[in-house]
FIKOLZA-1660 file (N, C-alpha, C; in steps of 0.1 Angstrom, whole numbers, plus 5000, padded with zeros to 4 digits):
% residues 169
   i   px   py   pz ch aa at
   1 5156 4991 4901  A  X  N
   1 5147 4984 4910  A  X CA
   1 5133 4983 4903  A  X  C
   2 5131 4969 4903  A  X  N
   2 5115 4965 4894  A  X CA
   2 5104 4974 4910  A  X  C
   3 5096 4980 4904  A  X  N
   3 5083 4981 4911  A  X CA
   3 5071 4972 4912  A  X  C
   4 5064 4967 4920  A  X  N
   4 5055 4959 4923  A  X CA
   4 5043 4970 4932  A  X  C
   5 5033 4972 4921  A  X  N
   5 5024 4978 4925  A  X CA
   5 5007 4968 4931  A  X  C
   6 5009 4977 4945  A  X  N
   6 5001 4968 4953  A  X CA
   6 4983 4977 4952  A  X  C
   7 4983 4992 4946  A  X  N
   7 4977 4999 4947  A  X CA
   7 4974 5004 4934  A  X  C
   8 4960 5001 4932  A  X  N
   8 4957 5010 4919  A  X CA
   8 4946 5017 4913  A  X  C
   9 4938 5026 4907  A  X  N
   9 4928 5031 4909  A  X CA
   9 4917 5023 4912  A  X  C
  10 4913 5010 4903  A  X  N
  10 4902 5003 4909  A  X CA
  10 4907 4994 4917  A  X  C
  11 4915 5000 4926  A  X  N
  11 4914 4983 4940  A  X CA
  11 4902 4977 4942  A  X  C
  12 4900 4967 4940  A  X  N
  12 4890 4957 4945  A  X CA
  12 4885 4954 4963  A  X  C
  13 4900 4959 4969  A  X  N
  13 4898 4954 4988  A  X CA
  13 4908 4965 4991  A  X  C
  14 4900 4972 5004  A  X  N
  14 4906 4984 5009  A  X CA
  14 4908 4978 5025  A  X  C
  15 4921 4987 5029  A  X  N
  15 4923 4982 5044  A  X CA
  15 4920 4997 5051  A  X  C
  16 4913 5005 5044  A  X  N
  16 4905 5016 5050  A  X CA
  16 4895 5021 5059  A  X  C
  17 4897 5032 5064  A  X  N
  17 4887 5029 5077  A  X CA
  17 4869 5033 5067  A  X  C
  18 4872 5032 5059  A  X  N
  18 4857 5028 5049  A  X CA
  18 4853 5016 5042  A  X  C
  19 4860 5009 5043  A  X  N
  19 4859 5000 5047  A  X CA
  19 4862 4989 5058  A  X  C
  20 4853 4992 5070  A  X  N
  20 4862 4984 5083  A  X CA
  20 4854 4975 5085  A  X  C
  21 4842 4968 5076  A  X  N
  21 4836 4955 5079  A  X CA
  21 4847 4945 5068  A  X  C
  22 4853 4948 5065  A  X  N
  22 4861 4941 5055  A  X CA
  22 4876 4941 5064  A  X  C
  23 4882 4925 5064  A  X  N
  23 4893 4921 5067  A  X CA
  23 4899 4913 5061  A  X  C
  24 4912 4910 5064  A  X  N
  24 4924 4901 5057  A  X CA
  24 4935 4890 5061  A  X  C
  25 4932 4880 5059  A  X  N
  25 4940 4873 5067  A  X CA
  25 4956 4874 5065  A  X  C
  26 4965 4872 5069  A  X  N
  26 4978 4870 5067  A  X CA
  26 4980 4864 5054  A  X  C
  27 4976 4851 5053  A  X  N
  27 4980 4843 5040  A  X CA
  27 4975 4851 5028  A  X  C
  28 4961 4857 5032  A  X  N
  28 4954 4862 5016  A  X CA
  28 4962 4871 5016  A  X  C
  29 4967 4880 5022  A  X  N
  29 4979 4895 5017  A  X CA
  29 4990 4884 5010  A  X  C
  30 4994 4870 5018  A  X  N
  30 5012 4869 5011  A  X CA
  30 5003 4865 5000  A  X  C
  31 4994 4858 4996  A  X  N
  31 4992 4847 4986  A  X CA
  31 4993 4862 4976  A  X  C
  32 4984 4869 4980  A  X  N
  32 4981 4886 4969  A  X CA
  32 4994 4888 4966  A  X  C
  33 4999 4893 4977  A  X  N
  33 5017 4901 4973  A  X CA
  33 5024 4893 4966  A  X  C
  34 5026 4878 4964  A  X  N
  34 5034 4868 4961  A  X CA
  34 5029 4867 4945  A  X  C
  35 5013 4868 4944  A  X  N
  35 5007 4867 4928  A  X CA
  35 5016 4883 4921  A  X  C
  36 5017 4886 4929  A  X  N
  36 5015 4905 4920  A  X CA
  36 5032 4906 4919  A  X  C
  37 5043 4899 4924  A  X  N
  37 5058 4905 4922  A  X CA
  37 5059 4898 4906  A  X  C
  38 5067 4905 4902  A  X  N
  38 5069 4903 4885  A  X CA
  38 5088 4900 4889  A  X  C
  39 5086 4888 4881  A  X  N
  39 5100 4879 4889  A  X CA
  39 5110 4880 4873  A  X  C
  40 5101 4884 4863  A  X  N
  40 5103 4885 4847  A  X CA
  40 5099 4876 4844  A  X  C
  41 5100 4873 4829  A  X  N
  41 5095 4864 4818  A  X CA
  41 5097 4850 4826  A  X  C
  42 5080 4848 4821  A  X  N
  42 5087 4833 4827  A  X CA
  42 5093 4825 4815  A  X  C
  43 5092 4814 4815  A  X  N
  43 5101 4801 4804  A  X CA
  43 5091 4792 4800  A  X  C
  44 5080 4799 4789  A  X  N
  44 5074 4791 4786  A  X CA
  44 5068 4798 4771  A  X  C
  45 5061 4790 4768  A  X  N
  45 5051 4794 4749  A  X CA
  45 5040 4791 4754  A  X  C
  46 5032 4801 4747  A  X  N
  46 5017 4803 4749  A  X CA
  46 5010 4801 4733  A  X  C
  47 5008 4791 4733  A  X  N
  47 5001 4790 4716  A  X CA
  47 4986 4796 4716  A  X  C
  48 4981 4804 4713  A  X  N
  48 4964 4807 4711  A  X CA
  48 4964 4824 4711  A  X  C
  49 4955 4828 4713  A  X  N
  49 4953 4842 4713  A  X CA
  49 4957 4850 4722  A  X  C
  50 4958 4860 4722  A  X  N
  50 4965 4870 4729  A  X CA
  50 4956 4869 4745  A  X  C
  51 4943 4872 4741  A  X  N
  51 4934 4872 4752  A  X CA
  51 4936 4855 4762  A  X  C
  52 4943 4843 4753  A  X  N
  52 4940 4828 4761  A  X CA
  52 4957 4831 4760  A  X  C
  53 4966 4837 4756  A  X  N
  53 4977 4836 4765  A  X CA
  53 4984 4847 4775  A  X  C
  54 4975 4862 4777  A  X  N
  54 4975 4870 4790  A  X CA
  54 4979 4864 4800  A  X  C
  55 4991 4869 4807  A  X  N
  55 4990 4864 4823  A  X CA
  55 4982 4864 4830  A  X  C
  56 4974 4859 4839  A  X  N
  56 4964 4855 4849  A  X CA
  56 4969 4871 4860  A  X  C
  57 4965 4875 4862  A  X  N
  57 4968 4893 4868  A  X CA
  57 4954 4891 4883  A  X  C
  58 4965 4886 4895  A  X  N
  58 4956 4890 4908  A  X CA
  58 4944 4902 4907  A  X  C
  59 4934 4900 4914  A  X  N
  59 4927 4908 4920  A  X CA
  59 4936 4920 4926  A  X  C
  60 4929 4934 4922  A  X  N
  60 4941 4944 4935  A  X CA
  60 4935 4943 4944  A  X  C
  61 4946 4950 4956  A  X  N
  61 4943 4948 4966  A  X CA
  61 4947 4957 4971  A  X  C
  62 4937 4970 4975  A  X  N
  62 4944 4982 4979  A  X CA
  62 4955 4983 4993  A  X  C
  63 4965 4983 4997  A  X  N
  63 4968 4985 5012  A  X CA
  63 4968 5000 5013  A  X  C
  64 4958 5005 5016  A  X  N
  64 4957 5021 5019  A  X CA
  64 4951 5020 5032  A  X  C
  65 4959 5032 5039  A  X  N
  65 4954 5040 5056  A  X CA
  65 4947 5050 5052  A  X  C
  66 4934 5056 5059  A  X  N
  66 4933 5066 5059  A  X CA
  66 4934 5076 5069  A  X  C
  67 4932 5088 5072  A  X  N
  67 4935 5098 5082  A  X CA
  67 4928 5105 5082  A  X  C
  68 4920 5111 5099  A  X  N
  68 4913 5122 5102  A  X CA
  68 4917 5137 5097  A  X  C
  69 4912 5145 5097  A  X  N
  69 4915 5157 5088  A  X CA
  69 4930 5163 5099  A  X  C
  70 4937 5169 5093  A  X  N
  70 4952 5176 5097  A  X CA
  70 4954 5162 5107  A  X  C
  71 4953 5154 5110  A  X  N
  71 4959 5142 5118  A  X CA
  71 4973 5130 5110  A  X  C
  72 4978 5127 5121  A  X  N
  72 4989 5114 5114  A  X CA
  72 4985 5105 5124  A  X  C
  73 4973 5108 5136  A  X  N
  73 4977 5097 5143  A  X CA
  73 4972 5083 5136  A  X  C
  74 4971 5067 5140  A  X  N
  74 4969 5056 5136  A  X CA
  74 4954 5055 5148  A  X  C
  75 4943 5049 5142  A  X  N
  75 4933 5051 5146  A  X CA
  75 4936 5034 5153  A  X  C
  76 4930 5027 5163  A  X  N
  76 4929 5015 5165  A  X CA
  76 4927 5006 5156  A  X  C
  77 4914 5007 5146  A  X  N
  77 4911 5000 5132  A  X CA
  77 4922 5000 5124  A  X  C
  78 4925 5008 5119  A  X  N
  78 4939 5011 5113  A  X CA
  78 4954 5002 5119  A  X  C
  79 4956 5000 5131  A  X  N
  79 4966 4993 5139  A  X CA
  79 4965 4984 5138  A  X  C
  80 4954 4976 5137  A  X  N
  80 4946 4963 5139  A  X CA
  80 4950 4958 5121  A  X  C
  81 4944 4968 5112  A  X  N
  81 4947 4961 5097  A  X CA
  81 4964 4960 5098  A  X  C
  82 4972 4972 5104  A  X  N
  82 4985 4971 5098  A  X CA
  82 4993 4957 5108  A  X  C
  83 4986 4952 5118  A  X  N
  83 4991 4944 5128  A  X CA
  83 4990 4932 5116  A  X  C
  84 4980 4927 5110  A  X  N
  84 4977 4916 5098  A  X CA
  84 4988 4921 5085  A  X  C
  85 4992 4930 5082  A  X  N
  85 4997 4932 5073  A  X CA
  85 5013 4931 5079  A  X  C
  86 5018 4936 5088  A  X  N
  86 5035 4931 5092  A  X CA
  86 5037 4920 5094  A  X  C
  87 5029 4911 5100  A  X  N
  87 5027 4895 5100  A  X CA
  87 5027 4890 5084  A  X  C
  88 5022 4894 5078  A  X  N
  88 5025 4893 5065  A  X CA
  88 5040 4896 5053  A  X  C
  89 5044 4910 5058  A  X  N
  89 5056 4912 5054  A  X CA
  89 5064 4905 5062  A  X  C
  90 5060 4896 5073  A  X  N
  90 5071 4891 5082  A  X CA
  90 5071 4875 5078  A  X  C
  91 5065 4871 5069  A  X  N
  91 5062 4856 5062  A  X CA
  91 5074 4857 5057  A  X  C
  92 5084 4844 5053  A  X  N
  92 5094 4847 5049  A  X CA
  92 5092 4839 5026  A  X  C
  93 5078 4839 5027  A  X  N
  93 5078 4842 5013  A  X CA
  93 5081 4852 5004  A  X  C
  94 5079 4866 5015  A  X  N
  94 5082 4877 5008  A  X CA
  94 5094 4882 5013  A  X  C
  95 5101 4881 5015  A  X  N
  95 5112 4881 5018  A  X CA
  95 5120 4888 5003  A  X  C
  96 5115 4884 4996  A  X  N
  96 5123 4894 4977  A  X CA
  96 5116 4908 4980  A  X  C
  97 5105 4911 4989  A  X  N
  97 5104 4923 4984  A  X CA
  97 5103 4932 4990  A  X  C
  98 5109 4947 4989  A  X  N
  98 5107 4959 5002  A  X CA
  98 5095 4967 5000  A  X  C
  99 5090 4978 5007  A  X  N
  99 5078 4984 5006  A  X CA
  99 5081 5000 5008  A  X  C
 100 5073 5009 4998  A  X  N
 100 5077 5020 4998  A  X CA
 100 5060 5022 5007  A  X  C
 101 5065 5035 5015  A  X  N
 101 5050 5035 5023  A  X CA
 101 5049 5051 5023  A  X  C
 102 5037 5060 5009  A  X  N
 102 5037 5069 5003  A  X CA
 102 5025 5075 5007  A  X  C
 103 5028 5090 5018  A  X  N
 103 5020 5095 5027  A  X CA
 103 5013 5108 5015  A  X  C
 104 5001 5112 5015  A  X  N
 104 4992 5118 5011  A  X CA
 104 4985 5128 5017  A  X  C
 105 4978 5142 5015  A  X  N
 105 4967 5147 5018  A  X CA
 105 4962 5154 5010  A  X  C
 106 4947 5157 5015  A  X  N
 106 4941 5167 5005  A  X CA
 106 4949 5180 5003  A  X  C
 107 4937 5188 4995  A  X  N
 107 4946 5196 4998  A  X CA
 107 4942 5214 4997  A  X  C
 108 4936 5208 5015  A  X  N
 108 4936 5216 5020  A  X CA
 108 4947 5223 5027  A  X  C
 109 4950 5235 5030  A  X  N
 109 4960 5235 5033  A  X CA
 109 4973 5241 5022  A  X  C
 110 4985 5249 5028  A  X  N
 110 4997 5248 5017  A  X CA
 110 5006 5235 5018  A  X  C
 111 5010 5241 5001  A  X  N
 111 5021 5228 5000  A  X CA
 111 5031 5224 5005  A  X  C
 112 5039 5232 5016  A  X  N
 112 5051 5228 5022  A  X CA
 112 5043 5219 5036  A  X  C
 113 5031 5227 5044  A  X  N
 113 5024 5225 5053  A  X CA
 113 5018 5205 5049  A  X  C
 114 5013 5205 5041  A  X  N
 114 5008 5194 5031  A  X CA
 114 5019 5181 5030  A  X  C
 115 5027 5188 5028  A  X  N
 115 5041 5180 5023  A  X CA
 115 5047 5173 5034  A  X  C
 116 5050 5182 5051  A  X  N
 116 5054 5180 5061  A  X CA
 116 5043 5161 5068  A  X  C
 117 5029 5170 5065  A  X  N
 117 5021 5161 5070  A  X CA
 117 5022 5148 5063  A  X  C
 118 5019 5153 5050  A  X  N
 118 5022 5132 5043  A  X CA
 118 5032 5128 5049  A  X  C
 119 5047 5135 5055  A  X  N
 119 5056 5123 5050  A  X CA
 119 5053 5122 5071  A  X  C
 120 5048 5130 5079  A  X  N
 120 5042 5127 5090  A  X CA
 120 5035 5111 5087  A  X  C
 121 5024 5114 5082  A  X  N
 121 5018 5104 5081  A  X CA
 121 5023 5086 5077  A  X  C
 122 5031 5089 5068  A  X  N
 122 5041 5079 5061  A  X CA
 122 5052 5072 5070  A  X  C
 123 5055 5084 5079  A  X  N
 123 5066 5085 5093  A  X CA
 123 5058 5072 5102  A  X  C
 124 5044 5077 5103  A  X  N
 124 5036 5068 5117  A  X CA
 124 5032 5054 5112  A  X  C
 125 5031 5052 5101  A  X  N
 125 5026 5038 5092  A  X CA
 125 5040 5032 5096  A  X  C
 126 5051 5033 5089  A  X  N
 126 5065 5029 5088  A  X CA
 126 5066 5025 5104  A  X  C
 127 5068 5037 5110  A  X  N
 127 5073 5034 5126  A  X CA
 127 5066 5021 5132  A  X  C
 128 5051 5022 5131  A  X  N
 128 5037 5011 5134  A  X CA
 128 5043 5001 5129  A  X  C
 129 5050 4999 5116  A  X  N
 129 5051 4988 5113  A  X CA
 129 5067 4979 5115  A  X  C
 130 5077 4991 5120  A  X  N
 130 5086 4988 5125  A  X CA
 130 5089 4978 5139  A  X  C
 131 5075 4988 5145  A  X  N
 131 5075 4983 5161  A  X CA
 131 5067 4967 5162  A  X  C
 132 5063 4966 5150  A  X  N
 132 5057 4949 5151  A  X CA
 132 5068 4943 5147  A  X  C
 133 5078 4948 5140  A  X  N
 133 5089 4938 5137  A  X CA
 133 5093 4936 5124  A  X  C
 134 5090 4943 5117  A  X  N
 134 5090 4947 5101  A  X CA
 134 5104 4950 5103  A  X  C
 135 5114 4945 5089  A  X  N
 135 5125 4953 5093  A  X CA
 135 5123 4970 5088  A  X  C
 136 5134 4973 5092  A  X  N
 136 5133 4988 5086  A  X CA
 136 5143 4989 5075  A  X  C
 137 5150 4985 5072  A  X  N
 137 5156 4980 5062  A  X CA
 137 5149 4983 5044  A  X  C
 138 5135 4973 5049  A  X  N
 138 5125 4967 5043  A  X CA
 138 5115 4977 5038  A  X  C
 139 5114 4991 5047  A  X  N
 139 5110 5001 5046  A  X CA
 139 5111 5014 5039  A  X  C
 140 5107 5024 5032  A  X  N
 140 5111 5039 5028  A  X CA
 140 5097 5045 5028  A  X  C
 141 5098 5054 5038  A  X  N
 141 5087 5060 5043  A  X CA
 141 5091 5080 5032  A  X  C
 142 5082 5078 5024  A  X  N
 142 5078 5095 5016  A  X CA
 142 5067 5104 5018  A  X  C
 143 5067 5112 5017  A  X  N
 143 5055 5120 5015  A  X CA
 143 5055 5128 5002  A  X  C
 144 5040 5132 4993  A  X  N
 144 5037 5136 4984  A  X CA
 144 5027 5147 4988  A  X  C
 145 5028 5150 4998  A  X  N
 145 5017 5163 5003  A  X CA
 145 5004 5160 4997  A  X  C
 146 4999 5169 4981  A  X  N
 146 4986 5170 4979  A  X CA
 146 4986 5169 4966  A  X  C
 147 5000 5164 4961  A  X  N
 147 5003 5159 4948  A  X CA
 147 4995 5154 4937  A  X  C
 148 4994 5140 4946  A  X  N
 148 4987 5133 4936  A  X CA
 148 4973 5126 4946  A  X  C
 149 4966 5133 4945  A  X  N
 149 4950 5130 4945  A  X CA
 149 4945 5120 4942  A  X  C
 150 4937 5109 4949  A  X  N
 150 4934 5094 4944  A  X CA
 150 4920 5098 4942  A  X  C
 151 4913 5105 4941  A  X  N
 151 4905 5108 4932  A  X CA
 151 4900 5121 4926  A  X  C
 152 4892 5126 4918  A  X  N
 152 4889 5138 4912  A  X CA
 152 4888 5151 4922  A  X  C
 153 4883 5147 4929  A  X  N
 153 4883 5161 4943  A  X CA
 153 4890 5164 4952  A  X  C
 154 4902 5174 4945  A  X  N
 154 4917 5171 4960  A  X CA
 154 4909 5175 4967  A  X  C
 155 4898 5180 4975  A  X  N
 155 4897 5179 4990  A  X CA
 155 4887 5170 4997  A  X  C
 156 4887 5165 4985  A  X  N
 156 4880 5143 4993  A  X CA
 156 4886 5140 5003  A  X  C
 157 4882 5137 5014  A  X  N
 157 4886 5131 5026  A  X CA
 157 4899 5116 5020  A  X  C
 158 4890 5111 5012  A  X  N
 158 4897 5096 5007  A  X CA
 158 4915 5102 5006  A  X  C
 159 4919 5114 5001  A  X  N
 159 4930 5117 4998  A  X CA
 159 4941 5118 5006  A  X  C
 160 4934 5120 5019  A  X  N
 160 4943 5117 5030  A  X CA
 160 4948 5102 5034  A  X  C
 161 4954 5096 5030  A  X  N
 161 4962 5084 5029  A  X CA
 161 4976 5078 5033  A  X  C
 162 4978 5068 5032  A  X  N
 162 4991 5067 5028  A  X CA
 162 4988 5052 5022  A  X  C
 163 4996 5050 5012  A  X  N
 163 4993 5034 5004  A  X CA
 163 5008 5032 5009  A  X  C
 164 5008 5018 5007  A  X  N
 164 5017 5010 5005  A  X CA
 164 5020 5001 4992  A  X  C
 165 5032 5002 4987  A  X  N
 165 5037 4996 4978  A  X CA
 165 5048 4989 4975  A  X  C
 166 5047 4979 4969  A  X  N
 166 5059 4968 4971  A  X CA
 166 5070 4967 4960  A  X  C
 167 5083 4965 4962  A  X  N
 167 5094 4969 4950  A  X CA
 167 5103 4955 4952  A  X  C
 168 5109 4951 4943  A  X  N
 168 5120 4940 4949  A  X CA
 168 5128 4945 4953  A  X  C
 169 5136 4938 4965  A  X  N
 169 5148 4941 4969  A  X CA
 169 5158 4934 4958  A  X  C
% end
């Protein structure tokens, strides 16, 4: 299964509740998601230099939640981005691709304790996005407890997350 990463350290646009003066329309997520799936080579020659024949590589586009401290619930703001984002997986452009939806926390806390909550968290994104109409099919909800840290300080607030990422079906 090819991976299609929608998340990456320098995202450019977060659907975070730190960023909540920033929003997204339906189309700009498919037009994003639809730039970023890697379908393979395409069928073509590139005459010139490496730098004038590089693929043209979308802007990222983080889709990350974030979470109040020991919490999984989904904040309003939060409901509201993922309500624009299932309308989106529910465009039948994207229809080639499923989404793995990979729950996080600091790490405060033990690792089994940690571990339960990400995939908690991962659980309430998935379900939210079930109940708009996403298939579930389309879905694989994980947790990584306090694993992997999206930035230098596992007990950054930011670490409490869950991203979303896109795979072909």
């Amino acid at each position: 299964m090819k991976k299609l990463f929608l998340c990456a350290a320098a995202c450019a646009m977060s659907m975070s509740q730190a960023a909540a003066d920033t929003s997204f329309s339906k189309d700009e997520l498919v037009d994003h998601l639809i730039g970023t799936i890697d379908l393979g080579a395409a069928r073509a020659i590139c005459i010139g230099t490496a730098e004038e024949c590089a693929p043209e590589v979308p802007p990222a586009l983080d889709m990350m939640v974030n979470f109040e401290f020991d919490s999984y619930e989904l904040t309003p703001e939060t409901r509201e981005n993922l309500r624009v984002f299932a309308d989106a997986l529910n465009d039948p452009r994207l229809d080639v691709a499923d989404f793995l939806v990979e729950g996080h926390t600091d790490a405060v806390g033990g690792d089994q304790y940690n571990l339960v909550l990400s995939e908690r968290r991962a659980g309430a994104v998935t379900e939210y996005l079930i109940d708009l109409g996403v298939d579930a099919e389309r879905l694989q909800a994980i947790g990584h407890g306090a694993a992997t840290p999206r930035v230098d300080d596992p007990m950054d607030p930011i670490n409490r997350r869950v991203e979303m990422r896109g795979t072909l079906n």
